[in-house]
NUPATOR-88470 format. One line per 3 residues: number of its first residue (from 1); their letters; for each residue x, y, z of N, C-alpha, C, O. Coordinates in nm, 3 decimals. Layout:
<mises>
NUM> A> X Y Z X Y Z X Y Z X Y Z | ...
</mises>
This chain:
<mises>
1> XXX> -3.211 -11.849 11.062 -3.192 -11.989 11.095 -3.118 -12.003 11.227 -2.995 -12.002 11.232 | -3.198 -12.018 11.338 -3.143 -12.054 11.493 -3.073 -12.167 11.453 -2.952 -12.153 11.469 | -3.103 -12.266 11.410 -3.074 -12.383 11.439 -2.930 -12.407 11.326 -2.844 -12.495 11.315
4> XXX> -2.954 -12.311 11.274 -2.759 -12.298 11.196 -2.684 -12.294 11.243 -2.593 -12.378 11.245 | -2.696 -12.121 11.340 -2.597 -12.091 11.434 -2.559 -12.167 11.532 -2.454 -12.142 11.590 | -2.644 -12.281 11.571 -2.615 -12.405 11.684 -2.588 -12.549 11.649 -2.540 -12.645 11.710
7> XXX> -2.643 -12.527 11.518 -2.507 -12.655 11.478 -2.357 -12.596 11.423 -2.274 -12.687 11.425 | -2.316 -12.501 11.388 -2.238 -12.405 11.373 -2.126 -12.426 11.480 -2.009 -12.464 11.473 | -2.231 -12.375 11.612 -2.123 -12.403 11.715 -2.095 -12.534 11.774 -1.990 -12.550 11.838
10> XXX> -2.164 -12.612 11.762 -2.128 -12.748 11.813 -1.994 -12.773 11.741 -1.908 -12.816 11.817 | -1.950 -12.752 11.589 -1.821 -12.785 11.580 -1.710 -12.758 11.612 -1.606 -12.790 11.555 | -1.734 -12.649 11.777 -1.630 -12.592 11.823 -1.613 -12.683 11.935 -1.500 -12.680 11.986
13> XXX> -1.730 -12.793 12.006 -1.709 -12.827 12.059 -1.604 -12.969 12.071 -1.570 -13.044 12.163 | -1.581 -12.960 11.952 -1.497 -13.067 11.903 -1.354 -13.082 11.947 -1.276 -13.177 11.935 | -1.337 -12.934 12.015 -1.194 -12.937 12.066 -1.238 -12.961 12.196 -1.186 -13.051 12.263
16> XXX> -1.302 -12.912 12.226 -1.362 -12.932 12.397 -1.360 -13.111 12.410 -1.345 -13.165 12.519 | -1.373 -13.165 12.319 -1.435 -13.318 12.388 -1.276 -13.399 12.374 -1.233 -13.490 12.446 | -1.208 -13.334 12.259 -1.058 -13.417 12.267 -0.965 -13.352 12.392 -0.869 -13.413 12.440
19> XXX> -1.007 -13.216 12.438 -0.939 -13.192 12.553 -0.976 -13.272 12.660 -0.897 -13.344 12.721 | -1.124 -13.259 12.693 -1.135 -13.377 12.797 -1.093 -13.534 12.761 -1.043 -13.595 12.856 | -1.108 -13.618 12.618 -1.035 -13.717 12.618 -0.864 -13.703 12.681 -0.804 -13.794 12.737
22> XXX> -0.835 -13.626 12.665 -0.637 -13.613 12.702 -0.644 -13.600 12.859 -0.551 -13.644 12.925 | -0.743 -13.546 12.915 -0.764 -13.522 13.036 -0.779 -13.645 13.144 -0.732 -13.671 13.255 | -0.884 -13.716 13.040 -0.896 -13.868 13.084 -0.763 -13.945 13.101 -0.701 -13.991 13.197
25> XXX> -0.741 -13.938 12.954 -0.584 -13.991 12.948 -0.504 -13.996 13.078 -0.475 -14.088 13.156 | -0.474 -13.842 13.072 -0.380 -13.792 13.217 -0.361 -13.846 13.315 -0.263 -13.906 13.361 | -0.519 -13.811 13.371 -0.534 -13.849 13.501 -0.584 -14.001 13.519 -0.584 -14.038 13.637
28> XXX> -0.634 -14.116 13.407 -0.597 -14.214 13.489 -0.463 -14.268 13.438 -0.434 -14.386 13.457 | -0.418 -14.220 13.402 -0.201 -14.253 13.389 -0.194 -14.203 13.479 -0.201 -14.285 13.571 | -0.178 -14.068 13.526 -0.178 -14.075 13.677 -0.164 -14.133 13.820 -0.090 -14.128 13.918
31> XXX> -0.322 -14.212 13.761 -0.410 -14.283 13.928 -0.341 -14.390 13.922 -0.347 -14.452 14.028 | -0.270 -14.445 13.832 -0.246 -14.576 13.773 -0.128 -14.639 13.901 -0.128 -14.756 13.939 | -0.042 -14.542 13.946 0.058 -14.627 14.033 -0.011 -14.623 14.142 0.036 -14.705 14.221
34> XXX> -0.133 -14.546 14.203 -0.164 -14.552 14.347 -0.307 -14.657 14.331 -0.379 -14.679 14.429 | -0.333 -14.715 14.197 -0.482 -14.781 14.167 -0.511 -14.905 14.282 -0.623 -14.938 14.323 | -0.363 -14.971 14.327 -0.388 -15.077 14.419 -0.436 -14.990 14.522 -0.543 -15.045 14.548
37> XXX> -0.430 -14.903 14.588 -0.490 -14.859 14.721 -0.646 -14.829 14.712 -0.719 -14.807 14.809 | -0.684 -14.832 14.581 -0.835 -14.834 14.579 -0.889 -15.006 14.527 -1.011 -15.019 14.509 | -0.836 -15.081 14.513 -0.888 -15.164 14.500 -0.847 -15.281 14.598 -0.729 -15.317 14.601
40> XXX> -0.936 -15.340 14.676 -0.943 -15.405 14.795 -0.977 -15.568 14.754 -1.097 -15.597 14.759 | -0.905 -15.650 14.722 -0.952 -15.782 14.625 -0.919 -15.887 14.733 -0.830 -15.850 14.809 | -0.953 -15.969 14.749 -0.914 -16.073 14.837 -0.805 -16.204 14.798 -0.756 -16.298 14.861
43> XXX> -0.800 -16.160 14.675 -0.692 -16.231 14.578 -0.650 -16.196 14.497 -0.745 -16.194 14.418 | -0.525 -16.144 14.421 -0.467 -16.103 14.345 -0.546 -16.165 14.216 -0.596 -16.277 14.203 | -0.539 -16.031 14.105 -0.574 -16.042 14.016 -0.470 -16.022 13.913 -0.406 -15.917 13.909
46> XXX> -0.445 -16.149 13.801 -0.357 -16.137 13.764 -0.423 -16.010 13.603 -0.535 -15.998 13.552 | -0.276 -15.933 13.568 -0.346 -15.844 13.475 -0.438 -15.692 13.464 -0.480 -15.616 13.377 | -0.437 -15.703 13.614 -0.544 -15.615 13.673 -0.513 -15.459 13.646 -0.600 -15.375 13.625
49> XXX> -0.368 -15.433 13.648 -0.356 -15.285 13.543 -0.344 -15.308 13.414 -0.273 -15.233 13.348 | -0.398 -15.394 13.367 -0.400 -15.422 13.199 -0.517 -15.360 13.178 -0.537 -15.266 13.100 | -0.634 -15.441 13.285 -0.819 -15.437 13.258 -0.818 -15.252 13.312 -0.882 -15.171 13.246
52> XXX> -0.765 -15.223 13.397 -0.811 -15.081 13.437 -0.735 -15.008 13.346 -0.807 -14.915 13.307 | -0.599 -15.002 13.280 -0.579 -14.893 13.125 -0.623 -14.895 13.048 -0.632 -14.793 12.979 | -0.694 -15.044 13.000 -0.782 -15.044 12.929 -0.928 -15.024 12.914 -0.996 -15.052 12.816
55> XXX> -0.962 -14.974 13.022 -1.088 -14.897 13.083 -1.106 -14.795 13.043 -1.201 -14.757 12.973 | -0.989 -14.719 13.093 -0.903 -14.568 13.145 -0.933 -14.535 12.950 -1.016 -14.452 12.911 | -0.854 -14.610 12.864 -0.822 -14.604 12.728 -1.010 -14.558 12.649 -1.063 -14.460 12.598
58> XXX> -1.042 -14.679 12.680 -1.174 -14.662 12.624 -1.290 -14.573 12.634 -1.371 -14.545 12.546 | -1.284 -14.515 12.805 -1.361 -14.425 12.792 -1.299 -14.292 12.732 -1.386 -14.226 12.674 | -1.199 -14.247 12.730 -1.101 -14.172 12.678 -1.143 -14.144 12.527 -1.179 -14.041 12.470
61> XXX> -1.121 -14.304 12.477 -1.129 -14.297 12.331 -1.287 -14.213 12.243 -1.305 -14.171 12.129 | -1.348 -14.218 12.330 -1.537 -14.230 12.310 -1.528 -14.105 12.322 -1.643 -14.062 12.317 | -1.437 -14.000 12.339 -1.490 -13.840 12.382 -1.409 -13.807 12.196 -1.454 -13.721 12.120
64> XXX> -1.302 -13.891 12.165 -1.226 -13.824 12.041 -1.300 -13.831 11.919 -1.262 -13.751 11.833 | -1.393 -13.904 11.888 -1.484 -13.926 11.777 -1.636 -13.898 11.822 -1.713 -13.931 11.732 | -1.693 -13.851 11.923 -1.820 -13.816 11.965 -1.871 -13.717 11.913 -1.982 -13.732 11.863
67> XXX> -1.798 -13.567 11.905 -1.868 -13.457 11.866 -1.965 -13.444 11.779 -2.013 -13.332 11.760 | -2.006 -13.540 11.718 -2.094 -13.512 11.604 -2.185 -13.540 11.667 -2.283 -13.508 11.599 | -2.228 -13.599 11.795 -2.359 -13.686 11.820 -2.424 -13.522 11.890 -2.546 -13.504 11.880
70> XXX> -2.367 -13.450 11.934 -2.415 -13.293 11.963 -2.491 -13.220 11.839 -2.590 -13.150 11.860 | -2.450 -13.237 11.736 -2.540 -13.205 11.590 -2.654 -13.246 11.591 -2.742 -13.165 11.562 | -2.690 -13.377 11.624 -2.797 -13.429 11.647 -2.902 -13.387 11.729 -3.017 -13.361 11.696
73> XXX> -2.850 -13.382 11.840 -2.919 -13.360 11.945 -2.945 -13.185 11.939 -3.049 -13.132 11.977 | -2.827 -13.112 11.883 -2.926 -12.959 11.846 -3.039 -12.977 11.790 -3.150 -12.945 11.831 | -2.995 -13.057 11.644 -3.095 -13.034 11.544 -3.234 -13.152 11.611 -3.306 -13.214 11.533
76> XXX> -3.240 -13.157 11.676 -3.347 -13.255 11.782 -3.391 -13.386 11.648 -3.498 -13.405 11.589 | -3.275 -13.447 11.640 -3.277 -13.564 11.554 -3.160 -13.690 11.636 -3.099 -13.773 11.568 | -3.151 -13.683 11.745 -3.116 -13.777 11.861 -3.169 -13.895 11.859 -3.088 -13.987 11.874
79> XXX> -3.292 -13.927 11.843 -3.384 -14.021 11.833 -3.252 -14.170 11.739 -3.205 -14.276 11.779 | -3.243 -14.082 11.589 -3.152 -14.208 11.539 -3.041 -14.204 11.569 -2.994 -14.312 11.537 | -2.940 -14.121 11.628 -2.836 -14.188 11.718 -2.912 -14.277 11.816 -2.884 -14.396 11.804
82> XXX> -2.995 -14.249 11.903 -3.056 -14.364 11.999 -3.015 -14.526 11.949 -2.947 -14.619 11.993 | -3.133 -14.487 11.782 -3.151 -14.644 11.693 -3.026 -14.703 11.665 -3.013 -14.825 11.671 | -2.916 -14.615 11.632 -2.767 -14.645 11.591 -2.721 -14.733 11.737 -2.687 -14.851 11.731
85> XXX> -2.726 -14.655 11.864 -2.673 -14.671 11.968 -2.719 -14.825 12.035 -2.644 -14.907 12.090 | -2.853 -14.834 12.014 -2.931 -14.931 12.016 -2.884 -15.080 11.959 -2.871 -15.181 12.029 | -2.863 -15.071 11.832 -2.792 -15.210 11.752 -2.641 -15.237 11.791 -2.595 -15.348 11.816
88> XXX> -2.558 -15.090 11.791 -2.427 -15.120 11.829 -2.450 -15.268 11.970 -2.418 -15.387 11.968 | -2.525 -15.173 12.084 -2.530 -15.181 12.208 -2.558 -15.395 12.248 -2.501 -15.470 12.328 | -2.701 -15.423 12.115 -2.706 -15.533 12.150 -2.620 -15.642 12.052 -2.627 -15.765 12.046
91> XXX> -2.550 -15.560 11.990 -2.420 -15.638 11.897 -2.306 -15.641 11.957 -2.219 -15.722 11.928 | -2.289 -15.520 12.082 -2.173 -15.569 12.171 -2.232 -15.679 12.231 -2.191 -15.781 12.176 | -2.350 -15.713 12.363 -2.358 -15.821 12.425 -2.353 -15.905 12.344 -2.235 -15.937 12.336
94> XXX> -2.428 -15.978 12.259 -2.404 -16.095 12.172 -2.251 -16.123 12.169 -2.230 -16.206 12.257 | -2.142 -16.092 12.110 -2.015 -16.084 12.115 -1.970 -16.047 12.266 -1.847 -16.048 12.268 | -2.015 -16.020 12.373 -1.956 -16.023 12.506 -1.963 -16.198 12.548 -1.876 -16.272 12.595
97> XXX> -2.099 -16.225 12.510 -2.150 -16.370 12.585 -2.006 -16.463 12.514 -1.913 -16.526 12.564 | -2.058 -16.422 12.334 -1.987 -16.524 12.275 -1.793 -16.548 12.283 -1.736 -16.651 12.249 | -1.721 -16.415 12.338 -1.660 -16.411 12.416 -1.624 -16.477 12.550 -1.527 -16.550 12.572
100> XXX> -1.730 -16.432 12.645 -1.632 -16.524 12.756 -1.691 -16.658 12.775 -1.673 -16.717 12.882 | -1.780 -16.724 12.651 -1.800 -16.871 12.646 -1.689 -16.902 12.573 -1.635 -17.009 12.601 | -1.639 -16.831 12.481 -1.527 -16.923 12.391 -1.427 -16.922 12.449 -1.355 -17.022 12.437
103> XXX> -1.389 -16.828 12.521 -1.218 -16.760 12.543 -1.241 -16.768 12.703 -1.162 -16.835 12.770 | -1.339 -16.705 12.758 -1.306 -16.659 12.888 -1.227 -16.549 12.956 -1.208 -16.522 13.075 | -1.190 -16.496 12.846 -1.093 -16.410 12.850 -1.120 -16.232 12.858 -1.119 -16.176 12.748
106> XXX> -1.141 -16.152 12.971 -1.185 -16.074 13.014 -1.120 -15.900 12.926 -1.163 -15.787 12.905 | -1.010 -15.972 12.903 -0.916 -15.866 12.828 -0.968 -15.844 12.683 -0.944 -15.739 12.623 | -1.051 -15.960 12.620 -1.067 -15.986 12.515 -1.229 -15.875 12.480 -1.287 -15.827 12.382
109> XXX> -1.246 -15.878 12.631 -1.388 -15.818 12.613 -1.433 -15.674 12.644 -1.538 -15.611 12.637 | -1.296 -15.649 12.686 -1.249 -15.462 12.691 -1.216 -15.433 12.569 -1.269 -15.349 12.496 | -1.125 -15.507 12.545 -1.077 -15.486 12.395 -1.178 -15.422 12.294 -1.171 -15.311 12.239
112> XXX> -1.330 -15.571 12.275 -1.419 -15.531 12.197 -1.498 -15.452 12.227 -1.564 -15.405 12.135 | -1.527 -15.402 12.375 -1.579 -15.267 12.413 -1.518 -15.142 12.343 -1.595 -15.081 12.269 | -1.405 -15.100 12.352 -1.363 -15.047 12.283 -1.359 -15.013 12.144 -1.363 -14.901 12.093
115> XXX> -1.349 -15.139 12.082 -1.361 -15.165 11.935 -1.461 -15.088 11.903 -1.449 -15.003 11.815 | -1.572 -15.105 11.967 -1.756 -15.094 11.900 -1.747 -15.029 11.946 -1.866 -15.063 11.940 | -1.724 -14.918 12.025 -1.772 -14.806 12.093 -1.724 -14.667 12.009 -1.776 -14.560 11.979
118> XXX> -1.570 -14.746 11.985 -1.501 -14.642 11.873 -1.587 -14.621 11.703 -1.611 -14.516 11.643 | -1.619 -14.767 11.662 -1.668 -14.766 11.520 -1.852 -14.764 11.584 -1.926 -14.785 11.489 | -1.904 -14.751 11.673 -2.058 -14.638 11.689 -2.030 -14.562 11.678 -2.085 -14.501 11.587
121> XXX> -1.910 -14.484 11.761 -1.930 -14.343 11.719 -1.878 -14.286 11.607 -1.919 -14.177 11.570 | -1.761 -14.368 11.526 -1.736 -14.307 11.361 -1.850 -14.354 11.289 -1.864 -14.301 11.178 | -1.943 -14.446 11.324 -2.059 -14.443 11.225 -2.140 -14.332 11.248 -2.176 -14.267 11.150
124> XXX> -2.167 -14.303 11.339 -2.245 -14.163 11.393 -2.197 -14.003 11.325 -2.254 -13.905 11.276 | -2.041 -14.052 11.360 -1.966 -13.908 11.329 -1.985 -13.900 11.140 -2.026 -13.793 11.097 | -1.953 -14.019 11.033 -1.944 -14.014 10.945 -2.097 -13.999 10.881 -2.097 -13.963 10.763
127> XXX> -2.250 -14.026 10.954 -2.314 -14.010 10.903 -2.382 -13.880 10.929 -2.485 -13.849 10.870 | -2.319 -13.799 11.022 -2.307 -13.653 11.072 -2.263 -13.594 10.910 -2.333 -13.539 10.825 | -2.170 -13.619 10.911 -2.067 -13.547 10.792 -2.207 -13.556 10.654 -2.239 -13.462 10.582
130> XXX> -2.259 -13.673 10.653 -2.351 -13.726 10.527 -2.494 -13.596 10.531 -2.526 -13.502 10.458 | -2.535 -13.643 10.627 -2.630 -13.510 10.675 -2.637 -13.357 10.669 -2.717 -13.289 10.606 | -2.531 -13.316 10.751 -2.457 -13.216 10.744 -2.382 -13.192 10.678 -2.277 -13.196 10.742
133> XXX> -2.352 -13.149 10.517 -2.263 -13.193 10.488 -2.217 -13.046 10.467 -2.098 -13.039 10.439 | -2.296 -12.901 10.475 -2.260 -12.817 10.481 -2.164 -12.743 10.615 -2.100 -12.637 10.616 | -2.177 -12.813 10.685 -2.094 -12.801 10.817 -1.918 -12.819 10.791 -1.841 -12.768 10.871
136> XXX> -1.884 -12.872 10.709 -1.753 -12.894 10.646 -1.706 -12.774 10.638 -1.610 -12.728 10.701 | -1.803 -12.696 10.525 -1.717 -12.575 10.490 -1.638 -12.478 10.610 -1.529 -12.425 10.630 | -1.777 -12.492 10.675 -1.712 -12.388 10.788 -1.639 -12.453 10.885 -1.674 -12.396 10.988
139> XXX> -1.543 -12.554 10.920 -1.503 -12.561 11.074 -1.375 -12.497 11.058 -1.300 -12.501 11.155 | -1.331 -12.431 10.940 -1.217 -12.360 10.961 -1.203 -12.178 11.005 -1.104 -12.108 11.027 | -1.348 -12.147 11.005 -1.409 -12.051 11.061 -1.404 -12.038 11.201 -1.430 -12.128 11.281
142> XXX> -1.360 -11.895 11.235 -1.324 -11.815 11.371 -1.426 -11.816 11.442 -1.519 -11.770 11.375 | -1.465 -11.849 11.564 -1.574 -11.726 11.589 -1.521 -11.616 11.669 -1.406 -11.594 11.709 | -1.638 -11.545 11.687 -1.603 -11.428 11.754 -1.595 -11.419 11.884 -1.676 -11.479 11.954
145> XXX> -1.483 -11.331 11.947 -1.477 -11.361 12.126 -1.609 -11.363 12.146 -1.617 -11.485 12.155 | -1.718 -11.328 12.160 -1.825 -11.293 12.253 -1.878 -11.466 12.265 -1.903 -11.516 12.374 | -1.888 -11.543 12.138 -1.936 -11.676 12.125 -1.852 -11.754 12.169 -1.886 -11.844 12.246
148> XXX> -1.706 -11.736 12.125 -1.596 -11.833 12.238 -1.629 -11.810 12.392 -1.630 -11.911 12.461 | -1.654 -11.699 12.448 -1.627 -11.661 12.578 -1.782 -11.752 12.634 -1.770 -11.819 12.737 | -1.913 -11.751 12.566 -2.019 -11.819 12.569 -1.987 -11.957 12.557 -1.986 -12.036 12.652
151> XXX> -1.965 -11.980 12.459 -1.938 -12.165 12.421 -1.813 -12.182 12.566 -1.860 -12.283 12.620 | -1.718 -12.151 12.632 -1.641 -12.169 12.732 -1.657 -12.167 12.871 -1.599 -12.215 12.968 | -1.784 -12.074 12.845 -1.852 -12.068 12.967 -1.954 -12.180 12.978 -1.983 -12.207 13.094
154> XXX> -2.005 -12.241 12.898 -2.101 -12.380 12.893 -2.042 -12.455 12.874 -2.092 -12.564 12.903 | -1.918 -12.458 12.823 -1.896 -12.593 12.837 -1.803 -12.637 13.014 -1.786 -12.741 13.078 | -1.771 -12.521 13.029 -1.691 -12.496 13.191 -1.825 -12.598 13.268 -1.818 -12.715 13.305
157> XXX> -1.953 -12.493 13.274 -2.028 -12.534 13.309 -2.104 -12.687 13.335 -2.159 -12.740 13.431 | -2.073 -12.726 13.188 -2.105 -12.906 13.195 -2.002 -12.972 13.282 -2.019 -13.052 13.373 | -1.882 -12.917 13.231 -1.774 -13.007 13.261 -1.770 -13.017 13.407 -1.747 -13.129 13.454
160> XXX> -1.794 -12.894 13.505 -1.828 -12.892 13.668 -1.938 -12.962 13.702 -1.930 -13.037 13.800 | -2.048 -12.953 13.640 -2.168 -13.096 13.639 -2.149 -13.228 13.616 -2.208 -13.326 13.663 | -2.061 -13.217 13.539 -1.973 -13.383 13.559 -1.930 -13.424 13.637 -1.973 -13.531 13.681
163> XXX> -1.813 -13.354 13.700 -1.682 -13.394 13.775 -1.820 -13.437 13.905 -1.852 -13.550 13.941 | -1.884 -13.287 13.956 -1.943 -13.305 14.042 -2.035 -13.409 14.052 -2.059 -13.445 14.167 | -2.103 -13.475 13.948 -2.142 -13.574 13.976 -2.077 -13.713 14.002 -2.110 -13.810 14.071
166> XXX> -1.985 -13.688 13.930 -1.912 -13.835 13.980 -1.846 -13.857 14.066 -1.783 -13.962 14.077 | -1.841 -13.713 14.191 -1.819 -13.734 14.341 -1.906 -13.751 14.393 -1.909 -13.791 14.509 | -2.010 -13.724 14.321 -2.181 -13.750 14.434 -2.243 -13.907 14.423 -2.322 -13.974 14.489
169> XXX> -2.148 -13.930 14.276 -2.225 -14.102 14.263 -2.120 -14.177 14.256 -2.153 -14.296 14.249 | -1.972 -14.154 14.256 -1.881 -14.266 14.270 -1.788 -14.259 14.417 -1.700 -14.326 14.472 | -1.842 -14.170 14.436 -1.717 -14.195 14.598 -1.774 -14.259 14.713 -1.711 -14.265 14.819
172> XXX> -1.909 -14.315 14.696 -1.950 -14.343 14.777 -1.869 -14.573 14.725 -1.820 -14.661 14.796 | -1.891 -14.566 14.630 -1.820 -14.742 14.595 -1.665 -14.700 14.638 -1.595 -14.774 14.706 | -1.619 -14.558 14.582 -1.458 -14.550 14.646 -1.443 -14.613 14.817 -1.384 -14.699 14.883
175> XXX> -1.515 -14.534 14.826 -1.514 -14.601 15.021 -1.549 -14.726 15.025 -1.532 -14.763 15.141 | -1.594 -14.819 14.955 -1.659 -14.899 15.041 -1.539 -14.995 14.965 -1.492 -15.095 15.020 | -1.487 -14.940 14.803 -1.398 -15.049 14.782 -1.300 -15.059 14.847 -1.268 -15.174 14.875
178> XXX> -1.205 -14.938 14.904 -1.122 -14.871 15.005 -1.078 -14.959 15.076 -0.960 -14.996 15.077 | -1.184 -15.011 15.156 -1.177 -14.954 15.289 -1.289 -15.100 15.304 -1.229 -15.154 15.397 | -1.369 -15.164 15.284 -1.430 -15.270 15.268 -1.397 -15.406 15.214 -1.352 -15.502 15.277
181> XXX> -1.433 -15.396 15.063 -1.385 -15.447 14.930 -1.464 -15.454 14.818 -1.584 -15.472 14.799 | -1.351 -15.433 14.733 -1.383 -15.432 14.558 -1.553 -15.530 14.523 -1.649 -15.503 14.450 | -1.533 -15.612 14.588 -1.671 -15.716 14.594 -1.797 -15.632 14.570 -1.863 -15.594 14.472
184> XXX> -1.802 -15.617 14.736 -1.869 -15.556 14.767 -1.938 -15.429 14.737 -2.055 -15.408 14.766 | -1.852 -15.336 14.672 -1.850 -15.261 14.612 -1.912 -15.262 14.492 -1.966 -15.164 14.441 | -1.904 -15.408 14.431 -1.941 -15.399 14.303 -2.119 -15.478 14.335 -2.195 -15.512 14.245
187> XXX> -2.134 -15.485 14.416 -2.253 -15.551 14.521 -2.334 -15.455 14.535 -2.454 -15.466 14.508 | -2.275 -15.336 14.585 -2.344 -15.232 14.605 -2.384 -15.180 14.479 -2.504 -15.165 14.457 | -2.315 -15.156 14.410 -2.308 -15.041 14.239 -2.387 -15.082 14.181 -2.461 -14.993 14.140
190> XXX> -2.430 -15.229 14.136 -2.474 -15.291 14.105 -2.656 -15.275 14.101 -2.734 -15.260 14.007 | -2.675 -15.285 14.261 -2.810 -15.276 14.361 -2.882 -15.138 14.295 -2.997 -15.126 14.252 | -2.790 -15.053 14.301 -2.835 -14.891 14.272 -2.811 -14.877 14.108 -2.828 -14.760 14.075
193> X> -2.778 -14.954 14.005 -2.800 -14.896 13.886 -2.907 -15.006 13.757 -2.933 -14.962 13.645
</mises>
């Protein structure tokens, strides 16, 4: 059974995705006192390190309950996370609209980003567990150096395909918010996605 041994290891990746959540964490606590020098606004925004920790927070949060959606996608049954991802996705907008018609209130609508993004992915993760349910037994199981040193080396690997992409596709709005403005920036980002 190939496809044991690789859902097997996906539950190692489970530490891998809360390390990069803490990572997130870090570094935008970090960016957080120098964040005005990247953002170029023509008027103060009141709140404005509220909306960006709470950015910072959320994407963060989405790496600590994810690992299970990798089970899926071994066992090439992705398709219904898609369908899952799908209803979450148009049950957030509905509640975005109905949000900033009632309230207006922009904080209110990070908030529920968050909210739903966290309970998609514990619905995902908990119906992982339902599926899989033999996967339990083992996550208290070792593996062996040769598969750590493998699983560390791929995941090194993704994780440099990341970073690197998001200097190849976000530094180009860094400059222009910089050094231009935030507007504009979001003018541009916009055009290209």
């Amino acid at each position: 059974f190939p496809i044991f041994s690789l859902l097997f290891s996906t539950l190692f990746y489970k530490k891998f995705y809360y390390v990069v959540g803490i990572v997130i964490l870090c570094v935008g606590a970090t960016i957080t006192p120098f964040f005005l020098f990247f953002v170029n606004l023509p008027n103060d925004v009141e709140h404005i390190y509220v909306y960006y920790l709470l950015s910072v927070l959320g994407t963060a949060a989405t790496y600590f309950v994810s690992s299970r959606r990798v089970i899926f996608e071994a066992d090439q049954r992705y398709r219904n996370v898609t369908i899952i991802d799908t209803y979450f996705n148009m049950l957030l907008q509905v509640l975005q609209i109905a949000i900033m018609c009632y309230w207006g209130n922009y904080m209110y609508v990070l908030t529920l980003r968050i909210v739903m993004s966290l309970t998609n992915n514990l619905v995902i993760y908990y119906w992982g567990e339902r599926c899989y349910p033999f996967l339990r037994a083992y996550e208290k199981n070792k593996l062996d150096e040769n598969e750590k040193g493998r699983l560390r080396k791929d995941v090194t690997a993704v994780m440099c395909h990341k970073i690197g992409a998001v200097f190849v596709t976000g530094t180009d709005s860094l400059i222009i918010s910089t050094f231009i403005n935030t507007i504009v920036a979001g003018h541009y980002s916009n055009y290209f996605t």
